[in-house]
N, C-alpha and C positions, 0 to 999 in steps of 0.2 A: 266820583271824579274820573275812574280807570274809564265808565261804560263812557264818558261825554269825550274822553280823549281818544277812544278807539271811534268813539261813530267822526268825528270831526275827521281822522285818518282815514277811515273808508269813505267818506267822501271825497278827501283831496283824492283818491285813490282811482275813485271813477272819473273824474273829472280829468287827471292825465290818460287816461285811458281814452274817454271820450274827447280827448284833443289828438292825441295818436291815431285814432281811428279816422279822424276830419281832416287831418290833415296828409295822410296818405290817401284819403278818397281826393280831395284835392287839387295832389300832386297828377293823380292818376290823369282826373279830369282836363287839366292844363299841360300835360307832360308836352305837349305836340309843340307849342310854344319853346321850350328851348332845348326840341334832341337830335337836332342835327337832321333836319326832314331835306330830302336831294331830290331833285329832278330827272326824270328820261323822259327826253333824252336833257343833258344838264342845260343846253340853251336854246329856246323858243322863240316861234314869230307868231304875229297874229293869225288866228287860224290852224294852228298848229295842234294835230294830238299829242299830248302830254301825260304822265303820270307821275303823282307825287306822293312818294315813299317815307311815310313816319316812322322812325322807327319806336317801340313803345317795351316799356320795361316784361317783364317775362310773366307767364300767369301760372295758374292752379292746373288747367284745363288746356284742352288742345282741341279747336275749333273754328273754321272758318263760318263768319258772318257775310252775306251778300245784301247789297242793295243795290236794284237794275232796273225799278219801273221806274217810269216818269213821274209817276204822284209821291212818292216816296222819296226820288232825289231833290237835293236843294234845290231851291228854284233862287236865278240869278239877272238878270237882263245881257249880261255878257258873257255869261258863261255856259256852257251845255255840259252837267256833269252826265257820264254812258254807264259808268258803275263805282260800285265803294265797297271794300273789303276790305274784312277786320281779320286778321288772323290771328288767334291767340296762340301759345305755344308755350310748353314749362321751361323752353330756353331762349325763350327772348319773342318777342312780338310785333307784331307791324302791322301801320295801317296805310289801305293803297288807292288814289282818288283814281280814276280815267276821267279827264277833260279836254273841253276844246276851250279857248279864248278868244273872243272877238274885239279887244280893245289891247293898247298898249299901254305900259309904263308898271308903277308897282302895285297889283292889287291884293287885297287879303278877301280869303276863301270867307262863305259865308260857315255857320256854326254849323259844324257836322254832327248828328246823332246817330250813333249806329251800338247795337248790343247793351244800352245802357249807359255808356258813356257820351261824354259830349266835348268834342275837340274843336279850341276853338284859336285865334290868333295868327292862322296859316296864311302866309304872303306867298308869292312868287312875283317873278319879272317877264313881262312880255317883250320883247325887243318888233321897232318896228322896222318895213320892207325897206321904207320911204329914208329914214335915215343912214345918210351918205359917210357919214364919223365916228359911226359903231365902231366902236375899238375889236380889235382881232388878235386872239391870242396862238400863238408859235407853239409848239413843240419845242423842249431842250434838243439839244444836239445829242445826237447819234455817239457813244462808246468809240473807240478808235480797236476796229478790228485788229487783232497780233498776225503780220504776215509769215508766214511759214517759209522758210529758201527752199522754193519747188520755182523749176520754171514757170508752170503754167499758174502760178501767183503770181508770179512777174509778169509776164506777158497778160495776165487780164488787169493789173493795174495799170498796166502801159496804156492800153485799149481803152479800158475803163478814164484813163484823164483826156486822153485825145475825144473820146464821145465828150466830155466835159467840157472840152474848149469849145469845141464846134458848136454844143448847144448852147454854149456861154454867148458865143458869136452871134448866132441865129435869135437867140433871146434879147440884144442890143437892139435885130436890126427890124425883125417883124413881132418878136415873143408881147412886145410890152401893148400890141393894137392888139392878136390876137388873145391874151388873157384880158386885154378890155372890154372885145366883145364876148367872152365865154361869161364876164360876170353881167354882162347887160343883158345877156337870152337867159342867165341861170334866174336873176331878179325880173326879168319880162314873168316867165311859165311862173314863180311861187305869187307874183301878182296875179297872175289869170285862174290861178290854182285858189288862190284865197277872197276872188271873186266866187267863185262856185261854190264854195263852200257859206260863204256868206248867203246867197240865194238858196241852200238848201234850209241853211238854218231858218231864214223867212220862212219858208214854206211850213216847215217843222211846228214856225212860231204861230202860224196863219189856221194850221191842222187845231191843233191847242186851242183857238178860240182867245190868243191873245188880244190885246187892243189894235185894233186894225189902223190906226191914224198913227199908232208907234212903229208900226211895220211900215206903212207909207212914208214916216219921216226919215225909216233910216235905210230903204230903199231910194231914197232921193239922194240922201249925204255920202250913202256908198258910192252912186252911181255918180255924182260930180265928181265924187272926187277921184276916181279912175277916168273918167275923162278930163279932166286937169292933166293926171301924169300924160297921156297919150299923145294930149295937146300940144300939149308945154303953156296953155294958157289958165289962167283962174276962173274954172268953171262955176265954182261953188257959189258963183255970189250973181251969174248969168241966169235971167228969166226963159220962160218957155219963147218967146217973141225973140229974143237974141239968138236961140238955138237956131230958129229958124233963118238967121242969116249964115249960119254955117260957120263950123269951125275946122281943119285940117288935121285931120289925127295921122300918126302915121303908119298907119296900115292902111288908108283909103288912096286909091287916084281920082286923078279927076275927074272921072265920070261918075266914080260913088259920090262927090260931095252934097250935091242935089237931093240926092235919096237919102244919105246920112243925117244931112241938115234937116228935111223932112219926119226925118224916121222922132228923131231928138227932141225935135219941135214939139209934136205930136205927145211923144211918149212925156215929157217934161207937163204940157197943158194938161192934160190925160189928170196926173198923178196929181198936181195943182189942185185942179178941180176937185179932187173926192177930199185932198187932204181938206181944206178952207169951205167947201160948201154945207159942215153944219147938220147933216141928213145922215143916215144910216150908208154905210158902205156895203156891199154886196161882196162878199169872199168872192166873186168867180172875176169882179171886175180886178183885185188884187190878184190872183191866179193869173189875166191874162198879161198883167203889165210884168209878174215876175219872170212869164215864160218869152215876153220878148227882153230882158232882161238879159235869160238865156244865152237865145238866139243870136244876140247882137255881142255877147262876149266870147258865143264859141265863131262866131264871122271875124272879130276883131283878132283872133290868136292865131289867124292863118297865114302862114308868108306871104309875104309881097309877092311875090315870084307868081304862088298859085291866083292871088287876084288878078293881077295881070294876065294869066292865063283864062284865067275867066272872063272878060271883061276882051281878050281875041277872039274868043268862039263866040 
């Protein structure tokens, strides 16, 4: 009776052991899920380089793990991860993604495997260009400096409130047009900015031997829809045969509309064709549509001023 009551005991025995042991491998596994993982920078736009910082319980060993080739990093249709490091350490550890984002709103990273482990559950938030009611968060206010009784404290607070009214003044009478246009050229360059980068990642996508008709379709959606903003009209849903009656963007004058309208037309029928026609696409005909693609976005980012200049000689 003692030997049947000590093996029943060293059974329970292993079996807590073997759930102690499962369920800190587990923990480990899923730790990413809920340890406070932060962003840099903390808020993103589409297109945007990012890195997101897990932080992960402390280990035995002290070693950093890399992953930097392309066959190795996750593959995503939105995502472009550049590299992933695992840092172990016996006082605390972390894990560091580098990515780019080409879509908005909330998305979760796909399953990371890196060193053995496998981190999976990771979200973040893309905020986009186009939304006009992103909330915008302030700074607390500023401490209240202790003035000291020195003249020259007096006299620069004096100074100090007079520059205050005056710019208080000046900010009623011209401040409120010109921080309207400083946020319309800041929002114009991170458009033109996250055009190019969009065209690099095609190209990226084009190199890889992706699906050529997924590249053409989102070469077309990109490209409406940055002609939509320029417009102010609804590109997205206009044929190559519309393009060709011309639409007004505003960086053209009137003598580029002809050539714009052409150019559109053209490039619109172009892309139509290989996307719908059913036949093998040739890489260099998607090369040539990306590089007027280009073309036509570094012509679009140029002052008024200088077309006009051009457009005199």
């Amino acid at each position: 009776m003692k030997k049947a009551k000590l093996r029943v005991q060293n059974k329970k025995n292993i079996l807590m052991v073997w759930f102690a042991v499962s369920f800190f491998l587990l923990n480990s596994a899923l730790y990413a899920q809920s340890s406070g993982a932060y962003l840099i920078p903390r808020q993103i736009f589409i297109g945007d380089p990012a890195t997101l910082v897990v932080p992960l319980p402390a280990s035995g060993q002290n070693e950093n793990i890399f992953i930097n080739d392309a066959e190795s990093l996750p593959q995503d249709p939105n995502i472009d991860f550049n590299l992933i490091v695992l840092e172990r350490r016996t006082t605390g550890s972390r894990l560091m993604i580098e990515f780019m984002v080409f879509t908005t709103g909330s998305i979760t990273l796909p399953v990371i495997e890196i060193g053995g482990e496998k981190f999976e559950g990771l979200s973040i938030t893309v905020n986009s260009l186009m939304d006009n009611n992103m909330p915008h968060a302030l700074s607390g206010a500023a401490a209240a400096l202790a003035m000291p009784g020195t003249a020259a404290m007096l006299y620069g607070s004096m100074a100090a409130l007079v520059f205050f009214i005056l710019a208080a003044v000046w900010f009623l009478l011209k401040g409120r047009t010109v921080l309207k246009k400083l946020r319309e050229i800041w929002k114009r360059r991170r458009l033109f900015n996250t055009m190019r980068n969009i065209e690099k990642r095609l190209q990226r996508a084009l190199s890889r031997g992706l699906d050529r008709r997924k590249i053409l379709d989102r070469l077309s959606e990109e490209f409406r829809d940055f002609l939509s903003i320029l417009s102010g009209n609804n590109c997205r849903s206009m044929t190559a045969r519309e393009f060709f009656n011309g639409i007004t963007l505003d960086f053209s004058q009137e003598s580029d509309y002809q050539e714009n309208a052409l150019f559109l037309g053209n490039f619109f029928q172009k892309c139509d064709e290989l996307r719908f026609s059913g036949v093998n696409i040739d890489s260099q005909e998607i090369t040539d549509l990306l590089d007027n693609f280009k073309s036509f976005i570094d012509t679009a980012e140029k002052p008024k001023e200088k077309h006009t200049e051009e457009a005199k000689n």
